[in-house]
C-alpha positions in Angstrom: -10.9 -8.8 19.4 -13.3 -6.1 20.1 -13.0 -2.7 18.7 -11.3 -1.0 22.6 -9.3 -4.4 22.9 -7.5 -3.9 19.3 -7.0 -0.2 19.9 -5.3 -0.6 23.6 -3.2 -3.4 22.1 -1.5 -1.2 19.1 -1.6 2.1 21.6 0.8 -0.7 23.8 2.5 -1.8 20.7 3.3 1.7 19.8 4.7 2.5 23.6 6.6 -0.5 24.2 8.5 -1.0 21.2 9.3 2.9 21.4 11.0 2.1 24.5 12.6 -1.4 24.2 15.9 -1.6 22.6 16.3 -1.9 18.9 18.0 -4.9 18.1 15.7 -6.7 20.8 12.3 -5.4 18.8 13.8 -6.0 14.8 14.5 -9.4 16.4 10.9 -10.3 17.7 9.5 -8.9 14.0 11.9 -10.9 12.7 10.4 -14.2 14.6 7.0 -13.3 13.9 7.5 -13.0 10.2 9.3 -16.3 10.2 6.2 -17.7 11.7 3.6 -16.5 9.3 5.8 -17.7 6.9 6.3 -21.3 7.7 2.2 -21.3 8.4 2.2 -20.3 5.4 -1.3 -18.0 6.5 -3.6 -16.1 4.9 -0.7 -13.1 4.0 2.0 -15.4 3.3 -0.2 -17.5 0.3 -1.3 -13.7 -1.0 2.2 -12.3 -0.9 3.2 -15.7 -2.7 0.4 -15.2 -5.5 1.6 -12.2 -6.5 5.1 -13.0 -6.5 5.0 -15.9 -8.6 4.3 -13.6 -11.4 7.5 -11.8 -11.0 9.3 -15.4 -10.9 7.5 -15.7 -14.0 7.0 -19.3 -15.9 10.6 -20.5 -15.0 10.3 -20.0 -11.5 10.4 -22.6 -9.0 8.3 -23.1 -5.7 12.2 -23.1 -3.5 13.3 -20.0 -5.6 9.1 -18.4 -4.5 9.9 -19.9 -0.7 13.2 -18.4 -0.4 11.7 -14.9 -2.3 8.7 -15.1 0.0 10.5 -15.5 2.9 12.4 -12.6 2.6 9.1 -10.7 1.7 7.5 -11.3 5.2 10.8 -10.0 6.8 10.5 -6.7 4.7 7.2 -6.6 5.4 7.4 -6.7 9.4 10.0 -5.0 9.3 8.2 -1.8 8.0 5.7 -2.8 11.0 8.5 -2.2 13.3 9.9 0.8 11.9 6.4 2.3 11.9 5.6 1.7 15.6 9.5 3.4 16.2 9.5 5.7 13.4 8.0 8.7 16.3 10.6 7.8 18.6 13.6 8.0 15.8 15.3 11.1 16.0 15.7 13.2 13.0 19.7 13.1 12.6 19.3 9.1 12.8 16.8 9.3 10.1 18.6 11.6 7.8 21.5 10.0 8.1 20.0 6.5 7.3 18.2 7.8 4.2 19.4 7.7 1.0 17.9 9.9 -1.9 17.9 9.9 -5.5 15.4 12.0 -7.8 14.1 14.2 -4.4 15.8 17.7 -6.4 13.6 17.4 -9.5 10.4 16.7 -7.3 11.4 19.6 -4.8 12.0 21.7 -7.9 8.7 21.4 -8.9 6.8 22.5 -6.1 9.1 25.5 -5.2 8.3 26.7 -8.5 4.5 26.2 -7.8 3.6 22.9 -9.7 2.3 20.1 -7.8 3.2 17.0 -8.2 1.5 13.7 -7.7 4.3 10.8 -6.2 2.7 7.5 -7.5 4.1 4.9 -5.0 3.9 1.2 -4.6 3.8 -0.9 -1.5 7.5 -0.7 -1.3 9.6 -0.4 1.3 8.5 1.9 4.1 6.0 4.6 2.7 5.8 5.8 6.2 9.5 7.1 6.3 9.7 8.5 3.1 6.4 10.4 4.0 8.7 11.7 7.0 11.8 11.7 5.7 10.1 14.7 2.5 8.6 16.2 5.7 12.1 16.8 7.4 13.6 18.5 4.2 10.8 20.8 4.3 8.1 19.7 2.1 4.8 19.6 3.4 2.8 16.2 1.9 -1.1 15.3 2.1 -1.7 11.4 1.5 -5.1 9.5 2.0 -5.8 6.3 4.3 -7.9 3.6 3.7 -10.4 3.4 6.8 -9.8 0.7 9.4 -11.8 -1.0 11.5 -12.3 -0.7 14.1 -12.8 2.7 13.7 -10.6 3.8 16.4 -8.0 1.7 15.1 -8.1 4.2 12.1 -7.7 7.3 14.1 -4.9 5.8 15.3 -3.0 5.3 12.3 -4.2 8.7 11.0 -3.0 10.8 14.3 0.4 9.0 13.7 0.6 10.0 10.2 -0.5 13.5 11.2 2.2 13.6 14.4 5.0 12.5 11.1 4.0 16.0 9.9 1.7 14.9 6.9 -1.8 15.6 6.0 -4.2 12.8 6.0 -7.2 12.1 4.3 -9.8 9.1 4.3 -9.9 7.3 1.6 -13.5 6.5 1.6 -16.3 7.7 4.1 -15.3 11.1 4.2 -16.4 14.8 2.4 -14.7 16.6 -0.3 -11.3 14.0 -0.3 -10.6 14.1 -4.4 -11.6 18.1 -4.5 -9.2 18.5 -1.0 -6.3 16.8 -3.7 -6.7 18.7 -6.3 -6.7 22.0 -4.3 -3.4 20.8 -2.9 -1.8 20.4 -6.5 -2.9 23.6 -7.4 -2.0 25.4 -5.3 1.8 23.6 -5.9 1.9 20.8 -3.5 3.0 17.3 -3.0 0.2 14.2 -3.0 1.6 11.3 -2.1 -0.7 8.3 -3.4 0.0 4.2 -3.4 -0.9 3.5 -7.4 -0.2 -0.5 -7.3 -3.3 -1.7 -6.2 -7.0 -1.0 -7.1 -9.2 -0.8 -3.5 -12.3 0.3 -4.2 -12.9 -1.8 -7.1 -12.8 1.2 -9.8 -10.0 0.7 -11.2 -8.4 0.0 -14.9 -6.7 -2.8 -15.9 -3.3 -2.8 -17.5 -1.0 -4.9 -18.6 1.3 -5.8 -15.3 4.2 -8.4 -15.3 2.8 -10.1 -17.7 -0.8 -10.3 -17.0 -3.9 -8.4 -16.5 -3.7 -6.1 -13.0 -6.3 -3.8 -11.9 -4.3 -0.1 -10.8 -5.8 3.2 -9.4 -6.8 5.8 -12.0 -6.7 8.3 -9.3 -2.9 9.7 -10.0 -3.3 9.6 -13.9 -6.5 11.9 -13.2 -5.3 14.1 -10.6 -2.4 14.9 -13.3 -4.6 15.5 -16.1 -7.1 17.3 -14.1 -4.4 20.0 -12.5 -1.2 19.7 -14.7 0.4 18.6 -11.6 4.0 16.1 -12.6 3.1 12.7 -12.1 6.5 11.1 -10.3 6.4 7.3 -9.7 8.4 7.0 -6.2 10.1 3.6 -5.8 11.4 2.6 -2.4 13.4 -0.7 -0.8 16.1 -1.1 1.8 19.8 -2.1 2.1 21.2 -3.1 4.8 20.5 -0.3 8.0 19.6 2.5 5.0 16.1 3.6 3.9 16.4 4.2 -0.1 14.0 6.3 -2.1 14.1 6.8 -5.8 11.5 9.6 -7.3 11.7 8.7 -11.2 11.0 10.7 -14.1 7.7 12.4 -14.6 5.6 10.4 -16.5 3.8 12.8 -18.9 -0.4 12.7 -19.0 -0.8 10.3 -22.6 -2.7 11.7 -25.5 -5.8 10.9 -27.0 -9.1 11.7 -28.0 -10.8 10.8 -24.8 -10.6 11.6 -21.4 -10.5 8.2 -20.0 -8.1 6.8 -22.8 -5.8 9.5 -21.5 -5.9 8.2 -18.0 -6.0 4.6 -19.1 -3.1 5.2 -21.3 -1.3 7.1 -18.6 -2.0 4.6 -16.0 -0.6 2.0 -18.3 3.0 4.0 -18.2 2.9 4.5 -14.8 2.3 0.6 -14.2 5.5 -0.2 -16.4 7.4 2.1 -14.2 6.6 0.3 -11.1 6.9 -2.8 -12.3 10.2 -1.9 -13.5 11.0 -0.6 -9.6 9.3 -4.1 -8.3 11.2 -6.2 -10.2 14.2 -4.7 -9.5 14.1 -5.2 -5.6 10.7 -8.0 -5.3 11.6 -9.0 -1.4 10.4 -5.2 -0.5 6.8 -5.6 -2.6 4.5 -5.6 0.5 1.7 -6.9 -1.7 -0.1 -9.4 0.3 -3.6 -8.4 -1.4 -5.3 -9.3 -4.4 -3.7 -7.1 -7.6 -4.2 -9.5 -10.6 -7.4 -9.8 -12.7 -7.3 -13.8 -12.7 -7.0 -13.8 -8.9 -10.0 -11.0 -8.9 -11.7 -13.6 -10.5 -11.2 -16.5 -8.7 -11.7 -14.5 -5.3 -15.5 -13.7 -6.8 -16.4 -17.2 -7.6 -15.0 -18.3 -3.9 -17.1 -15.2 -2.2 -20.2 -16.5 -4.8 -19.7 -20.1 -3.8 -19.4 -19.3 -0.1 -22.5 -17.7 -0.1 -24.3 -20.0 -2.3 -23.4 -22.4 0.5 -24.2 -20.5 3.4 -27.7 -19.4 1.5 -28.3 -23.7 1.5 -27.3 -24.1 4.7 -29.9 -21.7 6.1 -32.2 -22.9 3.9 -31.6 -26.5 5.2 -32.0 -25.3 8.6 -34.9 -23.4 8.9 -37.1 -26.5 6.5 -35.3 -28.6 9.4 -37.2 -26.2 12.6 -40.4 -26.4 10.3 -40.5 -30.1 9.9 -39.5 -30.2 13.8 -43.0 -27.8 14.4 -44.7 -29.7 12.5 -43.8 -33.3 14.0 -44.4 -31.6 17.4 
């Protein structure tokens, strides 16, 4: 799909489903995320990866189906909330939200400290960014870029029209110092912390096992004072829930980065703590574990290995052919 093609499909998606009636659109969502899952594609095997870990040892593949399952069903259904989140109006979405923890984090900022929510993929992100938005706290979040390209603005100018402020992740000017101006000057960064992107970074202890996190929250907290809040968020039935848990204090230490290691290391047993708690609302369908970083560099290093033989093979094939000619 070209880069015009993917952006007229999602400015459709975004239309129709705005306009076709609710039960009828969580229904389709619903189908497709049964499909995926008896395919058993490329998201389902990731999501399943991952999950085993919160099964732990004693888990079985029918208890990782049935969890898995109900993953891909959270997981679109955040899809479809997000393409009918603009079209919601606000007295449905208050009403459908439930809140616990919001005080302390409004407190915070009234009083002129930032504060830094530390989210995982959880839930929908989208709606809580929203939701904060209705009670009248202003948020700036980053995006990872897209491609295409315009498939990015897209998701950018929907964030914006949700009333936050959105930076790119990567690719753009000034995005870390934007942040920290934002906590200074008292306000609310909302940052996904379960899942390292850019490949910088640490890696803590996580369910067990080595995981690779985001320093950026530990940093931005140490760097500006601002309250680091983990954020978890899940559904229930027809209700959005979101939890903002106690501030995780900036570790001490001798060292700048064992502050931030040791601080991202707290902040990782918070979520996991929040994961395990509701695991069919973990939208993780990407790489988070060191041993799976691993294996996905030796399958990238064999592929090209293979694809460096193959041309290899081909062009000593045209030369022979040129010279037999």
């Amino acid at each position: 799909m070209d880069e015009r093609t993917a952006d007229l499909a999602y400015a459709a998606g975004w239309a129709m489903l705005r306009r076709s009636p609710d039960r009828a659109g969580r229904a389709l969502f619903r189908q497709l995320a049964d499909r995926s899952w008896r395919a058993r594609d490329g998201g389902t095997r990731g999501l399943e990866r991952n999950l085993r870990r919160l099964l732990g040892p004693g888990g079985t593949d029918a208890q990782l189906r049935a969890l898995s399952k109900a993953g891909m069903r959270s997981y679109m259904r955040y899809f479809y909330e997000m393409f009918r989140l603009p079209a919601m109006e606000r007295e449905y979405v208050l009403a459908h939200t439930r809140a616990t923890g919001v005080d302390v984090l409004q407190e915070h900022v009234s009083a002129g400290r930032g504060v830094v929510a530390a989210l995982p993929h959880m839930g929908n992100w989208d709606h809580a960014g929203a939701w904060i938005t209705m009670q009248g706290t202003p948020l700036t979040t980053v995006a990872q870029r897209l491609d295409p390209e315009s498939l990015f603005r897209r998701f950018t100018a929907y964030r914006e029209s949700l009333g936050m402020e959105v930076l790119p992740l990567t690719g753009g000017s000034g995005t870390v110092g934007t942040l920290a101006r934002r906590l200074r000057e008292g306000g609310l960064v909302c940052l996904l912390a379960d899942r390292d992107i850019n490949g910088t970074g640490l890696e803590v202890d996580f369910f067990g096992e080595k995981a690779r996190m985001p320093s950026g929250p530990a940093a931005l907290a140490l760097n500006t004072g601002a309250a680091l809040m983990p954020v978890s968020l899940w559904y229930d039935g027809p209700y959005w829930n979101i939890r903002v848990h106690e501030e995780v204090p900036v570790a001490p230490g001798l060292s700048r980065s064992h502050r931030i290691h040791d601080t991202t290391q707290a902040l990782a047993r918070v979520l996991e703590g929040a994961i395990a708690e509701h695991p069919e609302d973990w939208h993780m369908l990407q790489t988070v574990f060191s041993a799976d970083h691993d294996e996905d560099r030796a399958r990238r290093r064999e592929q090209e290995y293979r694809a460096l033989v193959h041309t290899l093979e081909r062009d000593r094939g045209r030369e022979y052919a040129g010279r037999s000619g």
